[in-house]
Steps between C-alpha positions, in 0.01 A plus 500: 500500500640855391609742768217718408222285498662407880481848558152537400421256710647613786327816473159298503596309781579864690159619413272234660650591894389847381150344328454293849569788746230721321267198462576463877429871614218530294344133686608696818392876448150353354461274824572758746265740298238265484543469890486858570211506230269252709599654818394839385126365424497346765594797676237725315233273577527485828528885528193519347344226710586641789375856396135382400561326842526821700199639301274232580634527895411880467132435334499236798557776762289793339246206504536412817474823642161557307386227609485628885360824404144543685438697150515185337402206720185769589454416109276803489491583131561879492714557747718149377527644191596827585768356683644294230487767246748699713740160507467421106744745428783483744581166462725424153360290244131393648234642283227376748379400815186319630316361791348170409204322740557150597274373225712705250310776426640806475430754764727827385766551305689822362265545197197511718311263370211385643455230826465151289547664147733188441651203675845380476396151672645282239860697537775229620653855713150495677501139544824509649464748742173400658609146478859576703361822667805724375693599272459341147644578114283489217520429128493687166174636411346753290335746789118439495439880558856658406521303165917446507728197574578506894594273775338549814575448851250449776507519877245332734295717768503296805163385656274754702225314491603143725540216302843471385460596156607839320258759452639585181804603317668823371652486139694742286607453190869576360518599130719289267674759341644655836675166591651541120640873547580398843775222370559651157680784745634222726854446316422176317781382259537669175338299223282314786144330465338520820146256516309516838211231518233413709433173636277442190799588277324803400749789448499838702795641447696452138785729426539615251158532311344472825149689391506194219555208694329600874211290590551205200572178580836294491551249186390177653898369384698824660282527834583140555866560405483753777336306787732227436802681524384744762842572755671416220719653158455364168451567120173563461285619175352829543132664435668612144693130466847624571690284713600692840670397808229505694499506912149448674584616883401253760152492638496666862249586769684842535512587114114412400519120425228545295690672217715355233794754454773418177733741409643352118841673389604466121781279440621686218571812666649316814766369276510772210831634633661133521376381169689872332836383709454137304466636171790774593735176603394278214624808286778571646607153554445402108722865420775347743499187335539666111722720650722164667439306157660782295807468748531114481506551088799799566682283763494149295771689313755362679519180792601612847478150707506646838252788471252225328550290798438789718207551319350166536586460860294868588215392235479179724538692866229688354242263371518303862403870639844622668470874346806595689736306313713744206680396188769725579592559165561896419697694226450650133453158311219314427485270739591770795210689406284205490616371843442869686129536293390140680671607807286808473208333423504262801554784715236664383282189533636472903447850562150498375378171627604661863331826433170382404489269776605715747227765333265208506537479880509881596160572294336213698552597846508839454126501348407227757609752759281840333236316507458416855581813551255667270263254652574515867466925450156458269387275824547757752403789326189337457458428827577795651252692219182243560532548886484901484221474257298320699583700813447854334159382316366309855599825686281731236235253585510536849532908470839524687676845393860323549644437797391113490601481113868633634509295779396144310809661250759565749391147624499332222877674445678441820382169453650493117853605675478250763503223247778720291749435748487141409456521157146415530580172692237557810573637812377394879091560633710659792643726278230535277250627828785685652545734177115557479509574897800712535304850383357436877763341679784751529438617839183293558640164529393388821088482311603211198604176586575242257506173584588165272793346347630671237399342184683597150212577196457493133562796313043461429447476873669822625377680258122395609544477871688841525211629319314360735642594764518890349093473526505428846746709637344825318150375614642425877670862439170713421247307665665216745780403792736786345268794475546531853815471765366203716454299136717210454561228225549138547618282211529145513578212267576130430550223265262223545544174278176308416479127488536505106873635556397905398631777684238742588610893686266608735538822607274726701498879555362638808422860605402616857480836715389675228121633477199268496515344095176439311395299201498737207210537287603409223816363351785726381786500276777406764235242636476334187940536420511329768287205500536507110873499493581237723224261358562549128860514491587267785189264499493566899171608709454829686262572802461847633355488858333856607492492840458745728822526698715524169505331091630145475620366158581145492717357173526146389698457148644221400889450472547224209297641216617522163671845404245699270706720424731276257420518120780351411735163602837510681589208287495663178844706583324836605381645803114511483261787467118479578235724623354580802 
C-alpha cells in the first residue's frame, strides 16, 4: 500500500475519536437537557397546582366566613342579598355568589333573582357539600343564569334547625377566564401549553387559546394519557397533535385533587440550541477532515517512518479516548504541520468536552437554586399579602378606625421577625407568648405568669397562636385583667398524648382581678380570629368561657398534623413553598 493512501488512512482513523467525542457530547448535552426539560414541567405544574390550590383555600375561607354571617344563615332575601352584592366585588375572580336552601333552591344570589327562580339540586358542588357538610369543588358548567363556563365552589351552612343536617349552602362562582390571566401572568415556560381539567376531563384553563378551548371536553385518548401518567413526565400528544413533554402534577388534598394540571413544553425549542451546535460540529468536523485530507496528499510526498509511527500511535491513544496524549511532531514540513494541527485538534476536543460539562453542571444547580428562591419569596409574599387583606377588609367590617388594624399588623410583624431569626425554622410557645406579652410586662411582671414546658413550634403554628394570643392580650388590655392594676394573667400549657400515639397542646389562658366580664352580644372580628384561626389552620378546638371574675380561653390543637403549608416536596431537590 502507497504511503499516501496510508496517510489517508491515517487521517480517517484520526477523525472518528473526533466523530465519537461529538457523538458522545451530543448523547450527553441532549440527556442532561432532556432532564432539566422534564424537571422544568414538572416544576411549572406544580406551581400552578399549588396556586389554583391557594385560590380554592381562599374561596374556602371567604366561604366560610359567609357562611357564619347572621345576614346569611337569617337567609332573609333582601337583606342576604344586599350583603352579598357588597362581597361580589372584592373578592378576585368570583362573578357570583348565592345562598342555596337545603332542597336546592335558590334563596339569593348577587343578581337578585327571585326566592326559588331556579334550583341547582342536581349540581355535584351542591351534592357534595350537603352530603359532607363543608367545603366542596364543583365542575365545569355553563352558568344557568350568568350564561359562561365557570367552576364553582360551595360551602355548607351548618344546622340551626336540630337534626344534624345543613340548612343549606353558600356558592360563588369563579370565572374561567380569571384562572387563565391569573397563570398566563404566573411565569410559565416560554413556548408552554398549560391544560387544567376537571375531574370530568373537561378543560378550564387552556393556555394559550384559552377563550377556545375553556369548558370543552378532553379527547377520550389524551385525558386518559393524562390520568395515567398523572405525578409523572412523558411525551404526550397535544390538543393540536404535537408531541410535548408533558408533566401532570400529582394529585393533592392541599392543591385541589380534583383538578388535572399538565404543563406540555415543546421539544423542539428545548433542544433548538443543541441541534445548531450538531450541525455547527458536523460542519466543522467534515472542513477539518478536507482540510487533513489535502495535507495527507502534500505529505505522501516523501516517507518519514518515525513521524508516521507517531502518527499511528496518537491516532490509536485517541480512538481508545486518552485526548491528552500529543504526536509531538512540530516544524515547517508536512508532516510537522500535520502532527501540531491533530495536536491542536485534540486539545481543542479536551478543552471543550471539560467546558461544556462543567457548563452543564453550573446551569443546573444554579437554576435549581433561583427557583427555590423565586419560589420560597413568591410563598411569603403571598402570605404576608392574604393575611393583611383579610385583616384590613374584616376591620372595615367591624367599623374600627385603626388602631386594631395596626395592632393585628404590628402582630402579625413581630411575629414575622421572630421566625426571621431562624430563617423561618419555628421558634418556642414560650417565646412566641413572651413577645406578644412583653408590650405589658416591662415593669408589670409580677401580673403574667407562664407556666408549661417550653415546647419548640412550626413556622404555621406561631404564626396562628401569636395571633391568637395578640386578640387576647388587646381584648384583656381594653376590656379585661390589664385594664386595671389589680389585673393579672395566668397562662398555662401541656402536651397530652392520646391513646392513638397523637400529641395534642392544651393550653389555657386565664384572666382575674380585672372588672366583672360579660358575654358579648354578638360575635366580633377578634372573636371570630381567634376561634377561626386556630381551628382552620391548626384543626384544634377553642372554648371561650365568660365568666364573671375574668375571660378564660382554653386551646386544644393537635401536634402531628400534616404541614399545609407545603406545595411542594423536599425530595424533589428544592425547599418547598405552599400557602397559608
Amino acid at each position: 500500500m502507497s504511503l499516501t493512501k496510508r496517510i489517508v488512512g491515517l487521517v480517517v482513523l484520526a477523525l472518528i475519536p473526533a466523530l465519537a467525542v461529538q457523538g458522545y457530547n451530543e448523547y450527553a448535552l441532549r440527556a442532561a437537557r432532556a432532564e432539566a426539560v422534564r424537571n422544568e414541567a414538572m416544576r411549572a405544574a406544580r406551581s400552578v397546582a399549588a396556586d389554583l390550590g391557594q385560590f380554592g383555600r381562599g374561596a374556602r375561607q371567604v366561604l366560610g366566613i359567609l357562611a357564619g354571617l347572621s345576614e346569611i344563615r337569617g337567609k332573609d332575601a333582601q337583606a342576604c342579598t344586599a350583603y352579598l352584592a357588597t362581597v361580589v366585588g372584592q373578592v378576585p375572580g368570583s362573578i357570583f355568589f348565592g345562598v342555596i336552601d337545603a332542597d336546592g333552591r335558590i334563596r339569593c344570589n348577587t343578581l337578585g333573582s327571585p326566592v326559588g327562580a331556579y334550583t341547582v339540586a342536581d349540581r355535584s358542588y351542591f351534592k357534595d357539600a350537603m352530603r359532607t357538610g363543608g367545603f366542596a369543588t364543583g365542575d365545569v358548567v355553563m352558568g344557568r343564569v350568568t350564561r359562561r363556563p365557570t367552576i364553582q365552589f360551595a360551602q355548607a351552612i351548618a344546622d340551626n334547625d336540630g337534626d344534624g343536617l345543613p340548612d343549606g349552602v353558600v356558592i360563588t362562582s369563579v370565572d374561567l377566564s380569571y384562572l387563565a390571566a391569573r397563570q398566563a401572568t404566573a411565569g410559565l415556560p416560554p413556548n408552554a401549553a398549560l391544560t387544567v381539567a376537571d375531574r370530568n376531563g373537561t378543560i378550564l384553563v387552556r393556555l394559550p387559546d384559552h377563550e377556545a378551548w375553556a369548558g370543552k371536553p378532553l379527547p377520550p385518548s389524551l385525558w386518559e394519557a393524562l390520568t395515567d401518567h398523572r405525578g409523572g413526565v412523558a411525551d404526550l400528544p397535544g390538543l393540536l397533535g404535537d408531541t410535548r413533554i408533558t408533566a401532570v402534577a400529582p394529585a393533592s388534598p392541599e392543591d385541589l385533587d380534583s383538578l388535572t394540571v399538565a404543563v406540555g413544553l415543546s421539544p423542539v425549542t428545548a433542544f433548538a440550541d443543541i441541534d445548531a451546535a450538531t450541525r455547527r460540529g458536523i460542519v466543522l468536523i467534515g472542513l477539518g477532515a478536507i482540510l487533513a485530507v489535502v495535507a495527507a496528499l502534500m505529505a505522501g510526498r516523501a516517507f518519514i517512518r518515525r513521524p508516521v509511527r507517531r502518527l499511528l500511535a496518537a491516532a490509536s491513544a485517541w480512538r481508545a479516548g486518552e485526548l491528552g496524549t500529543r504526536t509531538g511532531i512540530s516544524g515547517p514540513g508536512e508532516f510537522g504541520q500535520l502532527g501540531e494541527a491533530f495536536d491542536a485538534m485534540a486539545a481543542s476536543l479536551q478543552r471543550h468536552e471539560g467546558e461544556l460539562r462543567e457548563e452543564v453542571a453550573r446551569s443546573h444547580v444554579l437554576q435549581e437554586r433561583q427557583t427555590m428562591m423565586l419560589h420560597e419569596l413568591n410563598h411569603r409574599v403571598r402570605n404576608t399579602l392574604t393575611t393583611v387583606q383579610s385583616l384590613a377588609r374584616q376591620t372595615r367590617r367591624d367599623d374600627d378606625r385603626g388602631e386594631r388594624l395596626e395592632g393585628r399588623i404590628l402582630s402579625l410583624s413581630k411575629t414575622h421577625d421572630l421566625l426571621s431569626r431562624d430563617d423561618w425554622g419555628g421558634a418556642s410557645l414560650r417565646t412566641v407568648l413572651e413577645n406578644e406579652l412583653s408590650p405589658f410586662r416591662d415593669d408589670q411582671d409580677h401580673r403574667f405568669d407562664l407556666e408549661g414546658t417550653d415546647l419548640d413550634l412550626p413556622p404555621r403554628y406561631v404564626l396562628a397562636l401569636g395571633m391568637t394570643v395578640h386578640e387576647l392580650t388587646t381584648n384583656a388590655a381594653k376590656y379585661g385583667a390589664l385594664s386595671t392594676q389589680a389585673g393579672r394573667v395566668d397562662v398555662s400549657w401541656n402536651v397530652v398524648t392520646g391513646e392513638s400515639g397523637a400529641k395534642r397542646l392544651l393550653l389555657e389562658w386565664r384572666e382575674s382581678g380585672g372588672p366583672p366580664v360579660q358575654e358579648p352580644g354578638k360575635r366580633g372580628f377578634g372573636t371570630r380570629l381567634i376561634t377561626g384561626g386556630v381551628s382552620r389552620e391548626l384543626d384544634g378546638k377553642v372554648r371561650l368561657d365568660f365568666a364573671a371574675e375574668g375571660l378564660r380561653c382554653s386551646l386544644d390543637v393537635p401536634l402531628d398534623g400534616s404541614d399545609r403549608f407545603t406545595s411542594f416536596n423536599e425530595a424533589d431537590g428544592a425547599r418547598t413553598v405552599g400557602t397559608a
